[in-house]
C-alpha positions as CSV (number, residue, x, y, z in Angstrom):
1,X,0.0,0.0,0.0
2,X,2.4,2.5,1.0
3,X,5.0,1.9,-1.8
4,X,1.5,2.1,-3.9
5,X,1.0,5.5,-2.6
6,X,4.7,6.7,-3.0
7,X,4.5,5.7,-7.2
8,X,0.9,7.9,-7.0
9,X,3.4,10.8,-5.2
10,X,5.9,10.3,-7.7
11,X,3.7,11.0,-10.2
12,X,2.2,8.0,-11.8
13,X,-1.4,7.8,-12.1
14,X,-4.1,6.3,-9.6
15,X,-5.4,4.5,-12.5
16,X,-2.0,3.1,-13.8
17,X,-0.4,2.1,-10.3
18,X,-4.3,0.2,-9.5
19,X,-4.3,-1.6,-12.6
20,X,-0.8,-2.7,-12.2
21,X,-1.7,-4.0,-8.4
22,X,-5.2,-5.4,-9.7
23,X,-7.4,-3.0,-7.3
24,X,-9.3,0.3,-8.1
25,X,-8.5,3.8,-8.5
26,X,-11.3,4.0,-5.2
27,X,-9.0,1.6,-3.5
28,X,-5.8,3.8,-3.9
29,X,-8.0,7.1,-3.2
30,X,-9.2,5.1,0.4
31,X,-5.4,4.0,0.8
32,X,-4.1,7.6,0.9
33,X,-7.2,8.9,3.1
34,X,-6.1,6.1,5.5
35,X,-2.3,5.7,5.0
36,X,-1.2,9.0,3.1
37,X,2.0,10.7,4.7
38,X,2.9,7.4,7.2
39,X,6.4,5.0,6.4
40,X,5.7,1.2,5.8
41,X,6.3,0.5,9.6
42,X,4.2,2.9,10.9
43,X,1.0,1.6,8.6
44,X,2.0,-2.0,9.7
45,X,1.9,-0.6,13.4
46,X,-1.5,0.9,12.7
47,X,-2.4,-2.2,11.0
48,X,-1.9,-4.0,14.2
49,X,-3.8,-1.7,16.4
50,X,-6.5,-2.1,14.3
51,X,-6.6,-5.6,14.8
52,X,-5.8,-5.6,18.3
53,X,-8.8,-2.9,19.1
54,X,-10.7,-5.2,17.2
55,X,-10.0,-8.3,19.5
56,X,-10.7,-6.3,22.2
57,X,-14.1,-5.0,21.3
58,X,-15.0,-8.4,20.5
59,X,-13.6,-9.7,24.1
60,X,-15.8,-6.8,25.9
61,X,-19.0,-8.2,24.1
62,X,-18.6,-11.9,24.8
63,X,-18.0,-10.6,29.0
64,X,-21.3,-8.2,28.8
65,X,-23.1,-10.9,26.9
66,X,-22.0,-13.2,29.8
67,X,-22.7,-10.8,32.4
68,X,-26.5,-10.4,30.9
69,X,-27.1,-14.2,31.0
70,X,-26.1,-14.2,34.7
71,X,-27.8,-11.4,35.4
72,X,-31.0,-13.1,34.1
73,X,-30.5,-16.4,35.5
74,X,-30.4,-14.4,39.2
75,X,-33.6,-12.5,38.3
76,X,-35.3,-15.7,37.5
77,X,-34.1,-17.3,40.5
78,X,-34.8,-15.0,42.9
79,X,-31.7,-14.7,44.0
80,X,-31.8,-10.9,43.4
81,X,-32.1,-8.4,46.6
């Protein structure tokens, strides 16, 4: 992606450096919005917080979810003060 964005820079076309990578001139367009200005190890660093936010969110579900179900199974036991 970045070096993608570099050729774009350098002067090549969107259209020309997509066709060449086999995705869209929208593709290289959302690339820049996202990635536009940052080195290879800084978009691989974003990269992984995306992923890792992602995990969490997904972590925080599954315990409310869990928490819900408990919180139910107290109310219909009677268990609740």
């Amino acid at each position: 992606m970045i070096g993608a964005l570099q050729q774009v820079d350098a002067g090549r076309s969107a259209a020309d450096v997509g066709r060449e990578l086999g995705v869209s001139t929208h593709t290289i367009y959302a690339w820049r919005a996202k990635y536009g200005g940052m080195k290879g190890n800084e978009a691989q660093e974003a990269k992984q917080l995306r992923e890792e936010n992602g995990r969490l969110k997904k972590m925080l579900a599954d315990v409310m979810l869990d928490k819900d179900m408990l919180q139910s199974v107290i109310r219909k036991s009677g268990w609740s003060s």
